[in-house]
C-alpha positions as CSV (number, residue, x, y, z in Angstrom):
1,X,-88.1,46.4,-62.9
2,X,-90.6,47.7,-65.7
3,X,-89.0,45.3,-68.0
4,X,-91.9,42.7,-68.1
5,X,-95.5,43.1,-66.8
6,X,-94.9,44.8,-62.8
7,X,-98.4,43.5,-62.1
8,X,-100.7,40.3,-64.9
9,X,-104.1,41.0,-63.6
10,X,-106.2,37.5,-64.4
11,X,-109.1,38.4,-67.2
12,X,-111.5,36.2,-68.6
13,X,-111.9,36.0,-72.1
14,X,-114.9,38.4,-73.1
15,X,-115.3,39.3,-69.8
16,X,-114.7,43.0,-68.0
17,X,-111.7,42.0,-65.1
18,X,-113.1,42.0,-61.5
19,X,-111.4,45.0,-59.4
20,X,-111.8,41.7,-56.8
21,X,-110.2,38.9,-59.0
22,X,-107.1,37.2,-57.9
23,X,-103.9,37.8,-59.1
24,X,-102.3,35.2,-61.5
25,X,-99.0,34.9,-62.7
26,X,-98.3,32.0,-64.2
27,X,-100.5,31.6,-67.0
28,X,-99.7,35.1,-67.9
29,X,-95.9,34.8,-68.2
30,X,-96.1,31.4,-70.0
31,X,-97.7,33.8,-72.9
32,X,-95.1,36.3,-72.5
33,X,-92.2,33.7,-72.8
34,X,-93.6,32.1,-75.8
35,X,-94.6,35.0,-77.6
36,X,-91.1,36.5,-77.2
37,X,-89.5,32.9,-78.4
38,X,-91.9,32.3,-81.3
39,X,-90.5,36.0,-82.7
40,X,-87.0,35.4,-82.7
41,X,-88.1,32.2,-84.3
42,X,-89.7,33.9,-86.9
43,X,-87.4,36.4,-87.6
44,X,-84.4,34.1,-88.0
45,X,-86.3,32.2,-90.3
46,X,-86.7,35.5,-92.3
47,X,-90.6,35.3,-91.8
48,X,-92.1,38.6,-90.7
49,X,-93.7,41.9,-92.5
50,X,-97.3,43.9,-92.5
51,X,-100.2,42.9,-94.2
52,X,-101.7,45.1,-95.5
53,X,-105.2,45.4,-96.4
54,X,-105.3,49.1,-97.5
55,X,-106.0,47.6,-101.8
56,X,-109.7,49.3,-101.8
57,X,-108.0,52.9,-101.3
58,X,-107.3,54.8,-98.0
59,X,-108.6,53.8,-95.0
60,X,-107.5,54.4,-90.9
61,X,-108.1,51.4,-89.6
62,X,-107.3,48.9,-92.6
63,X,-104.2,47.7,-91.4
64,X,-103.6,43.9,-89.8
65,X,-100.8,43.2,-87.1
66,X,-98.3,41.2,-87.9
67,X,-99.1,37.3,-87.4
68,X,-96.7,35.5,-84.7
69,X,-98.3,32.0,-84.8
70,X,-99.4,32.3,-81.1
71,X,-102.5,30.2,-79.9
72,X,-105.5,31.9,-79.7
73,X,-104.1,35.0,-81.5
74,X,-106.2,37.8,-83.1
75,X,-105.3,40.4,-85.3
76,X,-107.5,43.4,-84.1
77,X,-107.4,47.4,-83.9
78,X,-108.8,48.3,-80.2
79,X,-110.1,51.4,-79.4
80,X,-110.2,52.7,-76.0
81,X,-108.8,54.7,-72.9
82,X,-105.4,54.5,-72.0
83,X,-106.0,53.3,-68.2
84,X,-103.3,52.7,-65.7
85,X,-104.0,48.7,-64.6
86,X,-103.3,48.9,-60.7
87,X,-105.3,51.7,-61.0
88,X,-108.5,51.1,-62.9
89,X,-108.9,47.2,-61.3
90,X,-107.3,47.8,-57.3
91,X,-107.9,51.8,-57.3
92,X,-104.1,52.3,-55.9
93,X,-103.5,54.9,-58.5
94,X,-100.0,56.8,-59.2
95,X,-99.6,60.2,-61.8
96,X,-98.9,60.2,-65.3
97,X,-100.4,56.2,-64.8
98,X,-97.0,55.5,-63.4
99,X,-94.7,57.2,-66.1
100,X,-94.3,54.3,-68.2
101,X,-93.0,52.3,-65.1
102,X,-96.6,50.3,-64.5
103,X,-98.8,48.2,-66.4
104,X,-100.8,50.0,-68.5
105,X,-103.8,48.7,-70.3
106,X,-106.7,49.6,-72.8
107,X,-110.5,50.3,-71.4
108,X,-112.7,49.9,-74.5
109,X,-115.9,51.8,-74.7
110,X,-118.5,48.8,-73.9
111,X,-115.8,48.6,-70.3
112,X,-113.9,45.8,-71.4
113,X,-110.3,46.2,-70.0
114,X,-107.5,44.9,-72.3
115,X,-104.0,44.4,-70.8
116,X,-101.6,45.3,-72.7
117,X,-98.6,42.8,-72.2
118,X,-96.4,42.9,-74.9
119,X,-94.8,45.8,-77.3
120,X,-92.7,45.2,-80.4
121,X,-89.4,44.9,-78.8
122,X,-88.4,41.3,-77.7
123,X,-89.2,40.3,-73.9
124,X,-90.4,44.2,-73.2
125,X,-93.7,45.9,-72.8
126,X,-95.4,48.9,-74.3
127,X,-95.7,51.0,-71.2
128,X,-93.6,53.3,-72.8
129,X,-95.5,54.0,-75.8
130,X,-98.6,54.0,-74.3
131,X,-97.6,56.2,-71.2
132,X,-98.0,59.7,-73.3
133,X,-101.5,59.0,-73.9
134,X,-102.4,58.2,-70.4
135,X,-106.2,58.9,-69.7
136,X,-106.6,59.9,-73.9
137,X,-108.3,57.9,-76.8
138,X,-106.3,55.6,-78.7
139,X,-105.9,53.0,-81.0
140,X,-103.6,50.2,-80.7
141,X,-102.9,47.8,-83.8
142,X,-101.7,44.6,-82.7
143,X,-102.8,40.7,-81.5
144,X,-105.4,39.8,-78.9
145,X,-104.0,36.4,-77.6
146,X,-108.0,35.4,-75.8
147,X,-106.1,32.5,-74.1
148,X,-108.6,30.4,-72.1
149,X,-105.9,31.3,-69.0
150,X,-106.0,34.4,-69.7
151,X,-106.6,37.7,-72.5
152,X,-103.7,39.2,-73.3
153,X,-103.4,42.4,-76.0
154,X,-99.4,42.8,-77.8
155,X,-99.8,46.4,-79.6
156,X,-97.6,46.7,-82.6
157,X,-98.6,50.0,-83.5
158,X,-100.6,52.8,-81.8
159,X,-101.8,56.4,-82.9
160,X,-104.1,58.9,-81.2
161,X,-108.0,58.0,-81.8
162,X,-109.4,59.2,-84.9
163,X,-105.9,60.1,-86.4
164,X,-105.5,59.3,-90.1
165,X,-101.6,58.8,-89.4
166,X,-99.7,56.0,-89.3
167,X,-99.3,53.6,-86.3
168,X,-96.1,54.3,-84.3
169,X,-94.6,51.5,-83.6
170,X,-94.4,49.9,-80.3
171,X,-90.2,50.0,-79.7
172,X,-89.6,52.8,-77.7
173,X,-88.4,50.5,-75.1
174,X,-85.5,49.6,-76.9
175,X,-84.6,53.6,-77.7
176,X,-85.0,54.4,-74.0
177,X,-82.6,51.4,-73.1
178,X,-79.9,52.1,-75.7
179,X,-79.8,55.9,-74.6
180,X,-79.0,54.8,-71.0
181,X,-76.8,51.6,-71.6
182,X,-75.9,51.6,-75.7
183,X,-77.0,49.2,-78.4
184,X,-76.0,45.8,-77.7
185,X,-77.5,43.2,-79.7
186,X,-80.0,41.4,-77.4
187,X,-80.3,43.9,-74.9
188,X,-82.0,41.1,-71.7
189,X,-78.7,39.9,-71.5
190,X,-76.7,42.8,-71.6
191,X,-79.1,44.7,-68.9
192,X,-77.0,46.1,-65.7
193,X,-80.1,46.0,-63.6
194,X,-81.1,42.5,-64.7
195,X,-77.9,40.7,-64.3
196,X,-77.8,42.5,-60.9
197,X,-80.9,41.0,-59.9
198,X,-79.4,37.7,-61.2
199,X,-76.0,37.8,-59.2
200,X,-78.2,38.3,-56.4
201,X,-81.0,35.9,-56.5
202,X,-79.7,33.2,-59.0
203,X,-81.6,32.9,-62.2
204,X,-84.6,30.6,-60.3
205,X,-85.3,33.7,-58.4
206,X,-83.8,31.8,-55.2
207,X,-80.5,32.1,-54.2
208,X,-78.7,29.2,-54.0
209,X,-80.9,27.4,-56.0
210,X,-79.6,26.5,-59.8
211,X,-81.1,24.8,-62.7
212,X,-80.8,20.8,-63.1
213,X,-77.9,20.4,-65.7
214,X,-79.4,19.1,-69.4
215,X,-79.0,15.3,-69.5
C-alpha cells in the first residue's frame, strides 16, 4: 500500500541489521500504532512545538525533534546515505529506491542501518521525503525509538548533508494524498484504497472475521 512500513526489517539496538535476519512484524507495528496514538494525544491536549537549542548563535545541527513521550525515545540528528531497505539488507533492489513506494532507511557512516519508520504526518511514513535524495548524504532530524524489540528512526525534518538550511519537514505524504483525493480531516479514514482493502478483507485482515463487541 505504501501507507505504513511495505517491509519492518528486525534491528538490534546498536547493532548493524543482518542481510540474513528474520523478518518481524509485530514488535515493529506496536511502535508504529503507539507513536501515531501518543500524537494525536498530544496534540489535542495542545502539547507540541520545537525546541530549540540554537541560544549560543547559529549552528546546523542545533536543533532537537520534537518530544512524543515514546519509550525509549531519542532526540538525535543522523547523518547518512539514503539506502533503499529491501535493497541494502535482501539485495532485491528497484530504481529511484522504489520511488517513494518502499521502505527506505538511513546507512550511517560507521554502517549502522537506521529504518526510517515514521514521518510527521499521522499513521504515514517518510518514504516520500526521503525518496529525492535516494543514494545522497543527508540529515534527518527526528527520534530514535532503540526499543529492546526493535530500533526504529521517526524523521521530523531532513535537509541535504552539510546544508545550513532549514529541515523540511517530513509531511509530504499528506500533500501527495490531498492532490489525488482532497483534504479531509483524518485522511486513514477517508482513503479509497484503504477502505477498499477493508470491504474486502474485514478490518482483522480476514474476511469474515470481526472484532469482539466492547463489553
Amino acid at each position: 500500500m505504501g501507507t505504513f512500513s511495505a517491509l519492518i526489517l528486525r534491528s538490534a539496538p546498536q547493532e548493524r541489521v543482518s542481510k540474513e535476519g528474520p523478518v518481524r512484524t509485530g514488535a515493529s507495528w506496536s511502535i508504529l500504532r503507539d507513536a501515531a496514538a501518543r500524537l494525536l494525544r498530544m496534540r489535542a491536549a495542545g502539547v507540541g512545538g520545537v525546541i530549540c537549542l540554537g541560544l549560543l548563535g547559529p549552528a546546523p545541527l542545533l536543533r532537537a525533534a520534537e518530544p512524543w513521550g515514546i519509550p525509549h525515545e531519542k532526540p538525535v540528528v543522523l547523518k547518512g546515505r539514503v539506502v533503499e531497505a529491501l535493497c541494502h539488507l535482501k539485495g532485491v533492489c528497484a530504481a529511484d529506491c522504489g520511488a517513494g513506494k518502499r521502505q527506505l532507511g538511513i546507512l550511517e557512516a560507521d554502517g549502522r542501518f537506521r529504518l526510517v519508520g515514521k514521518g510527521q504526518v499521522d499513521f504515514a511514513g517518510a518514504a516520500p521525503d526521503l525518496a529525492g535524495f535516494c543514494g545522497r548524504e543527508v540529515e534527518a532530524d527526528g527520534l530514535l525509538i532503540e526499543n529492546p524489540a526493535i530500533t526504529l528512526f521517526f524523521a521530523q525534518g531532513v535537509r541535504e548533508a552539510g546544508s545550513s538550511a532549514p529541515f523540511t519537514p517530513t509531511d509530504r505524504f499528506k500533500t501527495q494524498w490531498e492532490a489525488r483525493n482532497g483534504a479531509a480531516p483524518e485522511w486513514w479514514r477517508a482513503d479509497p484504497e484503504s477502505n477498499a482493502i477493508l470491504a474486502e478483507t474485514g478490518p482483522l485482515g480476514i474476511k469474515g472475521l470481526l472484532p469482539q463487541p466492547k463489553p
